[in-house]
DOGU-380554 format. One record per residue (C-alpha): residue in one letter; z, y, x. Coordinates in steps of 0.001 Angstrom, whole numbers, padded with zeros to 6 digits, always signed. Each point is the difference from the previous one (the first is absolute). Example, Ala and Ser with C-alpha at 12.3 -4.5 7.8 and 13.67 -1.06 7.14 Angstrom:
A+007800-004500+012300/S-000660+003440+001370/
This chain:
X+006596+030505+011758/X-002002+002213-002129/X-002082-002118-002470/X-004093+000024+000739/X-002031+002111-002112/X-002604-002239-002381/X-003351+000566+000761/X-002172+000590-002977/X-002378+003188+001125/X-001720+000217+003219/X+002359+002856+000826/X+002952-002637+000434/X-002035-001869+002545/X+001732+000746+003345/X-001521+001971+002271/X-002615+001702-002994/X+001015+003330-001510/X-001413+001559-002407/X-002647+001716+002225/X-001254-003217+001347/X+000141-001792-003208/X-002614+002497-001720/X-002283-000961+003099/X+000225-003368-001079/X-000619+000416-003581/X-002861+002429+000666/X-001641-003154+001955/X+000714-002284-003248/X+002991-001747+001819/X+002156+001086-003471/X+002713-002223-000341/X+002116-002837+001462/X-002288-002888-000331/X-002708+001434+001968/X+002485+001424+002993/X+000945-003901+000008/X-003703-001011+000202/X-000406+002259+002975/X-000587-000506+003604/X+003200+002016+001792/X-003129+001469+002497/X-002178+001486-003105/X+003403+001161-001369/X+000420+001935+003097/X-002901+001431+000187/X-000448+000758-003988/X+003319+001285-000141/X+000269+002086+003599/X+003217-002118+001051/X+000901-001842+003169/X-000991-003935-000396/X+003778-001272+000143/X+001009+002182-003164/X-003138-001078-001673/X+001123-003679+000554/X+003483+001034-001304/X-001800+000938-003254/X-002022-002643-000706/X+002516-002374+000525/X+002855+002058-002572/X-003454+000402-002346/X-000712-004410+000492/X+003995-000080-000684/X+000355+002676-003049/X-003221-001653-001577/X+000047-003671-002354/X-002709-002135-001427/X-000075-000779-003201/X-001326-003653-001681/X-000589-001076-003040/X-001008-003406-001494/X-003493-000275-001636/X+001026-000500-003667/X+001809+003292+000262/X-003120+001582+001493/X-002058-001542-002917/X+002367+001423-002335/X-000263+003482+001583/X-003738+000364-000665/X+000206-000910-003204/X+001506+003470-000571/X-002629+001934+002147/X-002560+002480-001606/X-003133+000328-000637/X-003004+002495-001025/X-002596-001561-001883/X-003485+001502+001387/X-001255+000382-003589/X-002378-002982+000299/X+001463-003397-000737/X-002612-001748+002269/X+001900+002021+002956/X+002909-000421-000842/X-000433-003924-000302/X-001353+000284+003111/X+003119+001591+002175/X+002578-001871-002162/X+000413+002291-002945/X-000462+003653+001250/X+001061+001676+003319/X+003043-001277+001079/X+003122+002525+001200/X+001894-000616+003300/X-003577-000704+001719/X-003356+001752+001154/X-003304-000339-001928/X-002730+000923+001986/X-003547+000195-001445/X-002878+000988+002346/X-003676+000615-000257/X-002858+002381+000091/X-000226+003303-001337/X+000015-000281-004114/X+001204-003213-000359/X+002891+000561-002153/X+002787+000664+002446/X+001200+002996-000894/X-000273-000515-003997/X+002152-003151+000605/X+002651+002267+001628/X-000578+002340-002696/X+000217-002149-003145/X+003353-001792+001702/X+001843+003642-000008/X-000843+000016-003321/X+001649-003650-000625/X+002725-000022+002104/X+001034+002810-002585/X+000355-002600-003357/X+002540-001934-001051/X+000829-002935+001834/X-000949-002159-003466/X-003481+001728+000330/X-000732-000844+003809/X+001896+002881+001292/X+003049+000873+001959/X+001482+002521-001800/X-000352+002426+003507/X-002197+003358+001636/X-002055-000437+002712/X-000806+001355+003715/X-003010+001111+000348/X-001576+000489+003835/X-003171+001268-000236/X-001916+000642+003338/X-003944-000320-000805/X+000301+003203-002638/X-000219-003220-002991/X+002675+000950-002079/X-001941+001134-003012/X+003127+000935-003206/X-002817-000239-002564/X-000940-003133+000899/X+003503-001199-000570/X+000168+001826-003323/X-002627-002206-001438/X+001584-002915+001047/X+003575+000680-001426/X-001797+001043-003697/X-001276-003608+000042/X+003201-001219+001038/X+001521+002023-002849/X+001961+002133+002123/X+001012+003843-000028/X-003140+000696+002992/X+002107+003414+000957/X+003272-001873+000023/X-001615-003261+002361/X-001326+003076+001854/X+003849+001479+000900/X+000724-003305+001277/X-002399-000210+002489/X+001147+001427+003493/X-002836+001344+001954/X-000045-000077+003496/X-003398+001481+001796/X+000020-000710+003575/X-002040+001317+002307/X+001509-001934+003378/X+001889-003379+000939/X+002707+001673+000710/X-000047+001438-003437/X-000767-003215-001408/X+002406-001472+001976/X+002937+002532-000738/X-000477-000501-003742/X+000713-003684-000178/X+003201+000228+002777/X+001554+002558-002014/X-000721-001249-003816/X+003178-001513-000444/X+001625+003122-002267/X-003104+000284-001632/X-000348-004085-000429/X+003850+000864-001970/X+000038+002968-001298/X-003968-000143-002089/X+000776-003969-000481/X-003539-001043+001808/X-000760-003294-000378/X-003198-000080+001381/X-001821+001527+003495/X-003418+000326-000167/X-001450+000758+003773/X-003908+001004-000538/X-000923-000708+002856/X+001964-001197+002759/X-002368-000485+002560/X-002012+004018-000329/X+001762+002073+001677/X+000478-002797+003030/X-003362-000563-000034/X-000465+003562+000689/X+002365+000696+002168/X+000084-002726+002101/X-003684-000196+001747/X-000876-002821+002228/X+001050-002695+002215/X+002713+001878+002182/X+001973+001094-003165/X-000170-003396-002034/X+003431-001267+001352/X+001718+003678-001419/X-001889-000181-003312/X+001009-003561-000829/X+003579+000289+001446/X+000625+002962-002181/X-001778-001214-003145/X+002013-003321+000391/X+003144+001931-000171/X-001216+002179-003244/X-000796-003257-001859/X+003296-001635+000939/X+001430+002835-001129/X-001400-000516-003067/X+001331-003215-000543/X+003200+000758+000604/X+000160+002676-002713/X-001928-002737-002197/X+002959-002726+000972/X+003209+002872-000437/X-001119+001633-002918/X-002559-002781-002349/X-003005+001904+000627/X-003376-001333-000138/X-002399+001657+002685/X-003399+000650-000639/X-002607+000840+003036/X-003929+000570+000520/X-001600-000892+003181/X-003463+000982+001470/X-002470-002413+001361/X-002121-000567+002800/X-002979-002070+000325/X+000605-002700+003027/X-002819-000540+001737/X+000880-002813+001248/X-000569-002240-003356/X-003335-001064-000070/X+000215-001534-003206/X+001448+000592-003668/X+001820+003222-000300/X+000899+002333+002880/X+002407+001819-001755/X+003155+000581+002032/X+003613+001843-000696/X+001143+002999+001807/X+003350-001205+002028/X-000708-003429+001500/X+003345-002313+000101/X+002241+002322-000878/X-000979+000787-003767/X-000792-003321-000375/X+003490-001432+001039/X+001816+002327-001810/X-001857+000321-003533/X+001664-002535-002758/X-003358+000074-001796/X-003392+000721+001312/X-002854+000971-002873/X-003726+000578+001746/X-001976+001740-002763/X-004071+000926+000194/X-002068+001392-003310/X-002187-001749-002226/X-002023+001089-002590/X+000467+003301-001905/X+004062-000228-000810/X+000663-003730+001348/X+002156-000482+003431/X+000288-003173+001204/X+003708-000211+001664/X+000936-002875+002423/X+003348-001759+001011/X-000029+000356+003675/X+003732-000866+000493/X+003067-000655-002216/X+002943-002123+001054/X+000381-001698-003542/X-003616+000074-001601/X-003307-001648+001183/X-003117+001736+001221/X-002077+001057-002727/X-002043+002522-001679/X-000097+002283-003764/X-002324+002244-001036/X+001332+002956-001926/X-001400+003463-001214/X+000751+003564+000889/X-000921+002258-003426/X+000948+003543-000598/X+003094-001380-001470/X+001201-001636+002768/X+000184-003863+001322/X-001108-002627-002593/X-001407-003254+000189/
């Protein structure tokens, strides 16, 4: 008997050629694991194939697929090793554990001005030093879809940082887009890019804009949060394959449904807030001073820094 092909791409599934398995990846079902996580009817219908060959597939993806464990001490010693960006304030970067921390999501949300942007800014600055100097030694991803991006801006910040500002400018890869799906499309296919330019950092500002924009209204809700919760998953995975760390913006929304202490709300109900690592709520003080909150971090307590935004960049 002829020996049985291995299954490693969703082309060696049976019953999925390559036709069908572009319609799966173009829904985000992209590899093994998620064909196994599927129910054989939304297979069938996702993929255009009859429900008993859909069954055959995500049983040889549930076969072809293994779960890896490991103890806790060797977990503990793994993070040892992970990067980080210092923020360029020490206060902040007590705060979040010592900078912004790769193979996770930093979110920081807030009102217009209050420092969101510069944050993302001054780290794509950082992530450019030395490791020995809070870097990570990498270039960064830059997805720009409010029209922020602003090079002279950054130029300020790498003279401070003593950096070549035309040189941290090179290593900046600009992305303006103008739809989700362009938003979308740049994170699914960054993977060359992540290799061949050496990013070690994403910086998403904002996540939530062009959903907000496109997505109007009750009836559409279910679509905007079902696609944004694959784009930040998506995210994540790049963070957890390559030792990025991801850095995102969010809107806000007043809820009027808090009648006291501070109605400010985050764009993306449960599913930002699941999948961010770290959640940062900023708001503006007086003349240069933000005040930035903990919101959420597995590892570090709730608690609050105040730091400055000059024209140099992020200080204390």
């Amino acid at each position: 008997m002829p020996k049985e092909k291995a299954i490693k791409e969703l082309e060696d599934l049976p019953g999925v050629g390559e036709t069908t398995a572009e319609k799966l990846r173009a829904a985000g079902i992209d590899s093994l694991e998620k064909v196994a996580t599927t129910p054989p009817h939304e297979l069938s219908e996702t993929a255009g194939i009859s429900l008993e060959n859909a069954k055959k597939a995500v049983q040889a993806a549930i076969d072809a697929t293994t779960i890896n464990f490991s103890t806790g001490d060797v977990i503990s010693e793994m993070r040892k090793n992970i990067g980080r960006i210092t923020t360029s304030s020490s206060a902040l970067d007590e705060l979040i554990g010592g900078g912004v921390e790769a193979n996770g999501i930093t979110e920081a949300y807030g009102r217009f001005a209050s420092g969101k942007s510069q944050i993302g800014f001054q780290l794509s600055v950082n992530v450019q030093l030395p490791k020995d100097k809070g870097g990570m030694d990498g270039n960064v991803l830059f997805v720009d879809t409010e029209g922020t991006f602003r090079p002279e801006r950054l130029e300020s910040m790498a003279e401070r940082a003593g950096l070549d500002p035309n040189e941290v400018l090179k290593n900046i890869v600009v992305v303006r887009a103008a739809t989700t799906a362009q938003q979308i499309l740049t994170i699914e296919r960054a993977d060359k890019l992540i290799v061949e330019r050496n990013i070690k950092l994403i910086v998403v500002d904002s996540i939530t804009s062009l959903f907000r924009s496109e997505f109007v209204g009750r009836g559409a809700l279910g679509e905007r949060q079902q696609k944004l919760n694959l784009h930040i998953h998506h995210l994540q995975t790049l963070a957890d394959k390559y030792g990025l760390a991801i850095y995102i913006t969010n809107q806000v929304m007043d809820n009027p449904g808090i009648m006291f202490g501070d109605p400010t709300t985050p764009i993306g109900g449960n599913v930002l807030a699941h999948a961010a690592t770290t959640r940062l709520y900023m708001r503006k003080s007086k003349e240069e001073k933000r005040i930035v909150r903990l919101v959420d971090s597995p590892n570090m307590p709730e608690g609050e820094c105040v730091i400055k935004i000059t024209a140099k960049g992020i200080t204390d």
